[in-house]
Structures are given as structure tokens and as C-alpha cells.
N, C-alpha and C positions, 0 to 999 in steps of 0.2 A: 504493500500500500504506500509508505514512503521510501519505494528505492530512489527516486530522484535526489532525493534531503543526501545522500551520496556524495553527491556533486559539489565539490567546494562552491564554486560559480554560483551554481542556484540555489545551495545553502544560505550563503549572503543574499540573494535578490528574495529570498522566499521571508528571513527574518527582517529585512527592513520592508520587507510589503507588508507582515502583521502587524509590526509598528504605525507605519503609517497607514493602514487600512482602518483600523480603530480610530486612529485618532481624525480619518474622515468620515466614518460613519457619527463620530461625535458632534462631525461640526453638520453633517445631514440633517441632523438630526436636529439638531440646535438653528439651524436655518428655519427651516419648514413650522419653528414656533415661534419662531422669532418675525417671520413672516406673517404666522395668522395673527399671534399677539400686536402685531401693527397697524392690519390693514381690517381688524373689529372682527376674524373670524370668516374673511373669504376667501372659499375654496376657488374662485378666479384668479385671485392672488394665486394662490400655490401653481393653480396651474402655467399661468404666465412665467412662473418662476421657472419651475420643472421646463417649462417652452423654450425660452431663452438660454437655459444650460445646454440643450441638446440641438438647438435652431442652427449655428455652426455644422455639425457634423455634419446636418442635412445638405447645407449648401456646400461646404468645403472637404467634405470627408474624400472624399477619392483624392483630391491634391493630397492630404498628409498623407494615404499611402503611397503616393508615386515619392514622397518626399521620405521614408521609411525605405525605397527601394535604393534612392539615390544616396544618403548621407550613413556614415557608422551609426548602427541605432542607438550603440549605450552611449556615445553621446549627444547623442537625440534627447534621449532619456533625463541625462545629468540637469542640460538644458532646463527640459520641462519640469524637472521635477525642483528644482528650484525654482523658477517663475509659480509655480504652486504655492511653496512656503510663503513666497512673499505677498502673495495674494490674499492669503490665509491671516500671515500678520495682521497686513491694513485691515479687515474686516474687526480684529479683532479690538485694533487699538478703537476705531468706530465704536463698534459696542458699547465697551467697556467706560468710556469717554461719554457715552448718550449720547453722540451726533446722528445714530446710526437711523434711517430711513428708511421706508421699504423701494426707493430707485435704487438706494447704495448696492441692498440685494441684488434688483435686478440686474444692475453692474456687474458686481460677482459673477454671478450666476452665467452672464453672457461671456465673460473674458475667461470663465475656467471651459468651457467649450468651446470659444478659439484653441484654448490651449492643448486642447482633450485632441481637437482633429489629427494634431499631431501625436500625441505623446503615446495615444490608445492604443492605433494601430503599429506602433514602435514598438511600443511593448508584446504585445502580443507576440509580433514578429520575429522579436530577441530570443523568447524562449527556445526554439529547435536550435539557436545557435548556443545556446548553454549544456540543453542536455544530449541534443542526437535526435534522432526521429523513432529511436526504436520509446524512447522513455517518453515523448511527446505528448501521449494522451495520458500518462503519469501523469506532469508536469503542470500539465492543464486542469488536471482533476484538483491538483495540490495546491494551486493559485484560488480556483474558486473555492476549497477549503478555507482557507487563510483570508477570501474576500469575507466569507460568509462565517467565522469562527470571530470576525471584527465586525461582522453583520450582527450577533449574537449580542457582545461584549457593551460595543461603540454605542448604542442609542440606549442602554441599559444606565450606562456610566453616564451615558448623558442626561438621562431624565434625574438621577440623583443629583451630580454635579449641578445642575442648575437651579433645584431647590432647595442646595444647600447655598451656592452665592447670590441667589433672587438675580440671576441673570446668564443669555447664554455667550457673553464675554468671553468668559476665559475660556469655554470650549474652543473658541478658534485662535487663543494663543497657543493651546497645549493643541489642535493639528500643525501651527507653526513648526514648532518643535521635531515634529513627530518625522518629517522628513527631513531631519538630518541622516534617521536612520537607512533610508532609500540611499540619498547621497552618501553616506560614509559606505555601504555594501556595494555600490558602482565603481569607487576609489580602488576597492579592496580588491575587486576582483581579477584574475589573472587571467590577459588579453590572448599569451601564449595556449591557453586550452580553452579557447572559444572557435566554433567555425563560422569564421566570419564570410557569406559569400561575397565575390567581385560588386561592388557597385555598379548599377546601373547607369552608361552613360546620359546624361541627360540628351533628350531627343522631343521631334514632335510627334503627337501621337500617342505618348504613353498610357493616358487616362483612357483613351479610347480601344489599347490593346489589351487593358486588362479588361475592361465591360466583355468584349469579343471572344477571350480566352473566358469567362465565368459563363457566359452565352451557350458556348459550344461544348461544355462539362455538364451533364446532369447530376454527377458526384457531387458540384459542387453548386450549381442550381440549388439543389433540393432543399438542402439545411439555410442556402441562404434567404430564399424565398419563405421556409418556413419561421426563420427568425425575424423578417421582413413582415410579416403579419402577428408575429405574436409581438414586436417592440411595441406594435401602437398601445398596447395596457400594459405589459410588464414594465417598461421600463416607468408609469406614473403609476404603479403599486402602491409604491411605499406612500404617494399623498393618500391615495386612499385609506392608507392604515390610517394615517393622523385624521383623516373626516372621518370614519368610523369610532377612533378612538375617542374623538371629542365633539363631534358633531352629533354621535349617536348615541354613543355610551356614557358621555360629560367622563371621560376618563381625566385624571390630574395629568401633570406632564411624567411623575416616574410611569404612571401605570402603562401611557403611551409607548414611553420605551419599553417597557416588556413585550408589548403587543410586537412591533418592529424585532426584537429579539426572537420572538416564536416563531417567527417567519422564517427568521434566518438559521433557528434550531435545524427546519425542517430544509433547507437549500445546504445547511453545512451537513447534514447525513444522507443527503443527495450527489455532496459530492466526492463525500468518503465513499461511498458505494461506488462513485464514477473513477478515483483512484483504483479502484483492485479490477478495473477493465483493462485485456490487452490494445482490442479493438474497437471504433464507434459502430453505430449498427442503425440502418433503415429504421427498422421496427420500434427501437427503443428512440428516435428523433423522432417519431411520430407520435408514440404513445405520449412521452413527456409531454408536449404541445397540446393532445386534444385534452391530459389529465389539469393542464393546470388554465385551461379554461374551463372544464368544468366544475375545479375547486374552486374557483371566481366565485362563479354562482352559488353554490350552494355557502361559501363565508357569508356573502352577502345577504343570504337568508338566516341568518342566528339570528335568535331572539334571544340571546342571553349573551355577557360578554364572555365567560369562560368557555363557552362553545366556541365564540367567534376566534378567542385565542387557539383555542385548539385546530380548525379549521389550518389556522394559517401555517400549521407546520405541513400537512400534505401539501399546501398551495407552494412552499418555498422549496420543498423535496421535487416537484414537479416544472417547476420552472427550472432548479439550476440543472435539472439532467437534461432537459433539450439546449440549456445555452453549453453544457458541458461537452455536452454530443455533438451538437452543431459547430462549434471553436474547432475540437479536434479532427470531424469528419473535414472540413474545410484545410486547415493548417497539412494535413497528411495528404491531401490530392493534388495542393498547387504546388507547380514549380518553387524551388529555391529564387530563382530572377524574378518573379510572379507574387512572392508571399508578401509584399507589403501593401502590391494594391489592392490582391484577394482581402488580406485583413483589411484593406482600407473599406472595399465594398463594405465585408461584413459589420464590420463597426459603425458605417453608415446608418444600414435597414439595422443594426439592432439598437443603436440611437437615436439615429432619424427620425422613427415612427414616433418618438415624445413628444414634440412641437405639435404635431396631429393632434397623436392622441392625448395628449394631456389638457390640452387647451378643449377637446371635445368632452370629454368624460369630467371635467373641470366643471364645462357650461352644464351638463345633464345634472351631473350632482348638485351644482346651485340652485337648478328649478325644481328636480323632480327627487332630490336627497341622495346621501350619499350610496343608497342600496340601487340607489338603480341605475346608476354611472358605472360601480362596480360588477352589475349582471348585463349593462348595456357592454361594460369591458371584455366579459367572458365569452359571451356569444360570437361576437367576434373575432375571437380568438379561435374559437370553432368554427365560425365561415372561413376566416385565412387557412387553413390546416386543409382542409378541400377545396380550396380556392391553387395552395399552392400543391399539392399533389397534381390536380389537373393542368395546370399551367406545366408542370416539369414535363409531364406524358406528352404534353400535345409538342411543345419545341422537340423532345425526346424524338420524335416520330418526324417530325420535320427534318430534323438533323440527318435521320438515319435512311430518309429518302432522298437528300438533296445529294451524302456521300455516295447511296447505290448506284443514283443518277450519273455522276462523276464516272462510276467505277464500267459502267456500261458504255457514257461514249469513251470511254480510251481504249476498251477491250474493242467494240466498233471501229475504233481508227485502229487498230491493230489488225 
């Protein structure tokens, strides 16, 4: 389960990602109340918010993987992941100070998804050159562990943290912090046993050969079209959990972090399971995606809030096996020259769809409450799932009649 942790290389990159993974689920978490407590309790707010973080990726995301192909990624990384801290700082000294606004948010909000375009699919990218391809859906498994073990931890410590200083200030001094741990495991690591491939020269065309190359793969079609339709609710989840928690249930701010923690209980033994996999698999990309649109719906049905908590650990078990499934089925079919725009695609559709869908399921929840944004979320999650199933067949069949075609007239001219 942890052969990767092996790896000096991704030992360092696995312990400053738990570091700073906490210490950004704290400041998540601490956003999104710091948000409602500003703007009187609207769920348009959050969604704007959630909008604005992922609005970038939509528009810029395939540039940062051609930019992933072109430049060494761990210092892509070093890069971004300082412009993080400091972004983190300023928020916090705001807070802490009581200048802070809800535009200053949406600032935030917008400049950490400029930053994300780039940093996302870097990251991503980086890991086969740490561990190899045989350990790669390891590695992948072991990331979303350590995403979602800080999914657990981060909004837990931050519902306390905050009403122990009546403010969520210092949560985003201590994420400041937290990526020294990133940067000091980037420093540390030895460039001699990384396989770094050739840079891509820069060229015209790039953005347009990877779309062409993901086009004519159904390997790598399928998981991305299916992430592609499940981004538009998964990725504006977690505002859901905060309008459930306090819009439905008047949960305090610790009890809200629990709720976020349950979620993440059930995604961090989703992706312990997805560690002890050799291989990603058809069946299990599909199954995850239709299960956790149909645990949407039925959380979104509790009448009581300890069901609802409960609920949310299948919901979290089931989203991270399709993103776990989905990352490695994609990362193992594309080219080494190919893997930053494929990441770039995929980082696109599994953020992109937030700006949509957040800003929709946002609007539903404010008129019609928050159960039926989050059953309007699920449903859809289950039209895309047979939405992209048939979309993969039908190019599938196109492809495999336009190559026949090919293969007939040259036998013809022969």
C-alpha cells in the first residue's frame, strides 16, 4: 500500500504535501465562513467565490499544461508554490487586521486559480518522474490519501481554531507557514534520480496537438469526459456541506468542520483502497461516478444531521475512487512529451466545470434551498456518466471507421 513512501524523492514531496494540505484545507475552510459571515449568509456569495477560484482553469488551463511540457516542472512547482504562501500571508495579515472584505476574497480566490493553471497540472505531471510508471497509480493513490487524511484533519482544526480566537485570521497565517514544508522537500530532493523527460520545444500548435492526441484515444476520452461531467458538482461539494451544515442544520462552525471531515473520512479510505490497486479499470471509473451521484441525492435527503454526517462518508469514498481512477487511467496512456497537456486537459474539465456548476447549484440553493441544489447536483452527475459513455462509443466508432477507410484505399492503391 505504501511502496512509493520508498522513494526518497516522493518521501519529501508526499511529507510537505501533508503539511501543506492541512494547512489549506484550514484556510478552505476558514474562507467559505468567513465568506458567509460577511456577505449575511449567501450561498451566491460562496458560489461566486468557488466561481472565481476555478474561472482560470476554465479559460487558461491547457496553456499551463503546454507550459508543464515546456519548462522543468519542480521548478514550476518551487515557483508556485511560493506565490501560494504569499498569497496566503496577505489574506491573513487582512483578516487578522479587520480590513478584510468579501472582494479581498474574491481576489484571492481569482489569483490562487491563475496560479492553480499552472502549478496543478505540474504537479501532477512531476509525479511518474519521481516514482517510474510501474509505482504511478501507487503514487497517485498516496497523494489523494494525504489530500484527503488533510481533508479529515484541516476543517476539523479549523472549526476549533476559530472559536477559540473568534476569528479565521490566523488560519491563513498558519497555511502561510505550512509551505515552507513543500519548498524545503523541493530543495531537498535529488535531481540525479528523477527522470526528467527532454523539454518540449516551444512550437505552434501545441494546445491544438494535445486536444487531437486526447481526441483520437478512447483510453483517455473516457475518464476525461467522465471527470468532465462529474467536476460540475464535485468540485462545489464542499459549499454544499457549509449550506447544509448551517443553512439546514444551524450547525456552529466546529460542528461544520466535522461534517467536511466525514467526507473526507470516506475519500481518505477510498483512496487507501485505491493504493493497494496495480491497475485502473473501466468498471471501477464508472461505478465510482454513477455511486457518488447517487450518494448526492440521497445526503441530500437526511432528515437528521447525524445521518447527513454519515451519508457523507460513502459520498467522499465515491468521488475520490473515480478522481483516483480517472488521474491514473489518464497519466498511464499518455505519452511522456504529451503528459502535461493530457494533465493540463484533465485539470481543466475536473476544475472547469466549478465556474458552471457552482455558480448554478449556488443560484438553485438560494431559491429552492440547499437540498435541492445538492439533488439538482446528483442527477447530473448521473446524466454526464451516460452522457459520456455514449459520446466515447460514438467518436470510438468514428475513429475506427475513418482508420478502416485509410487502410482500404492504400490496400486499393496497392
Amino acid at each position: 500500500m505504501f511502496r512509493s513512501l520508498g522513494n526518497r524523492n516522493y518521501r519529501l514531496f508526499a511529507i510537505g504535501g501533508v503539511v501543506s494540505n492541512v494547512g489549506g484545507w484550514m484556510q478552505r475552510t476558514a474562507q467559505d465562513l468567513l465568506v458567509f459571515d460577511l456577505s449575511g449568509g449567501s450561498a451566491a456569495a460562496l458560489g461566486v467565490t468557488t466561481a472565481l477560484q476555478f474561472l482560470p482553469t476554465l479559460l487558461l488551463g491547457l496553456w499551463g499544461g503546454v507550459i508543464a511540457d515546456r519548462y522543468p516542472k519542480r521548478r514550476l512547482l518551487f515557483v508556485a508554490q511560493s506565490l501560494l504562501g504569499v498569497l496566503a500571508l496577505t489574506m491573513g495579515v487582512l483578516t487578522v487586521t479587520g480590513a478584510v472584505q468579501v472582494w479581498h476574497i474574491y481576489v484571492m480566490a481569482l489569483v490562487l486559480g491563475l496560479i492553480a493553471c499552472v502549478e496543478v497540472p505540474t504537479r501532477q505531471s512531476f509525479v511518474v518522474e519521481m516514482v517510474g510508471r510501474e509505482d504511478l497509480p501507487n503514487a497517485i493513490a498516496l497523494n489523494a490519501s494525504s489530500f484527503n487524511l488533510a481533508r479529515v484533519a484541516g476543517p476539523a482544526a479549523a472549526g476549533v481554531l476559530i472559536h477559540l480566537y473568534g476569528g479565521a485570521g490566523p488560519i491563513f497565517l498558519i497555511n502561510a507557514v505550512s509551505f515552507l514544508a513543500v519548498l524545503g522537500g523541493l530543495a531537498l530532493m535529488r535531481g540525479s534520480e528523477l527522470t526528467v523527460p527532454e523539454p518540449v520545444p516551444r512550437a505552434k500548435g501545441q494546445m491544438r496537438e494535445g486536444l487531437r492526441y486526447v481526441k483520437d484515444r478512447p483510453d483517455l476520452l473516457l475518464p476525461i469526459l467522465l471527470v468532465a461531467f462529474g467536476s460540475l458538482t464535485a468540485q462545489s461539494f464542499a459549499m454544499s456541506i457549509v449550506l447544509m451544515a448551517r443553512g439546514v442544520f444551524a450547525a456552529d462552525a466546529s460542528s461544520f468542520g466535522v461534517a467536511s471531515s466525514m467526507f473526507a473520512v470516506g475519500a481518505l479510505a477510498g483512496a487507501l483502497m485505491a493504493a493497494r490497486r496495480t491497475e485502473p479499470s473501466r468498471k471501477l471509473l464508472i461505478g465510482g461516478a454513477v455511486a457518488f451521484g447517487l450518494f448526492q441525492i440521497v445526503a441530500a435527503l437526511a432528515p437528521w444531521y447525524p445521518l447527513y454526517l454519515l451519508l457523507l462518508i460513502p459520498a467522499g469514498l465515491a468521488q475520490i475512487t473515480l478522481n483516483t481512477t480517472a488521474n491514473a487511467s489518464v497519466q498511464l496512456a499518455a505519452a511522456p512529451e504529451m503528459r502535461g497537456r493530457v494533465m493540463g486537459l484533465y485539470v481543466l474539465v475536473f476544475t472547469g466545470g466549478a465556474p458552471v456548476g457552482a455558480s448554478l447549484l449556488g443560484w438553485i440553493a438560494e431559491v429552492g434551498g440547499p437540498r435541492a441544489g445538492i439533488m439538482v447536483g446528483g442527477a447530473l452527475t448521473l446524466v454526464g456518466v451516460g452522457a459520456a459513455i455514449m459520446l466515447t462509443k460514438a467518436i470510438g466508432r468514428r475513429t475506427h471507421a475513418a482508420v478502416r477507410g485509410v487502410a482500404a484505399a492504400a490496400a486499393g492503391a496497392r
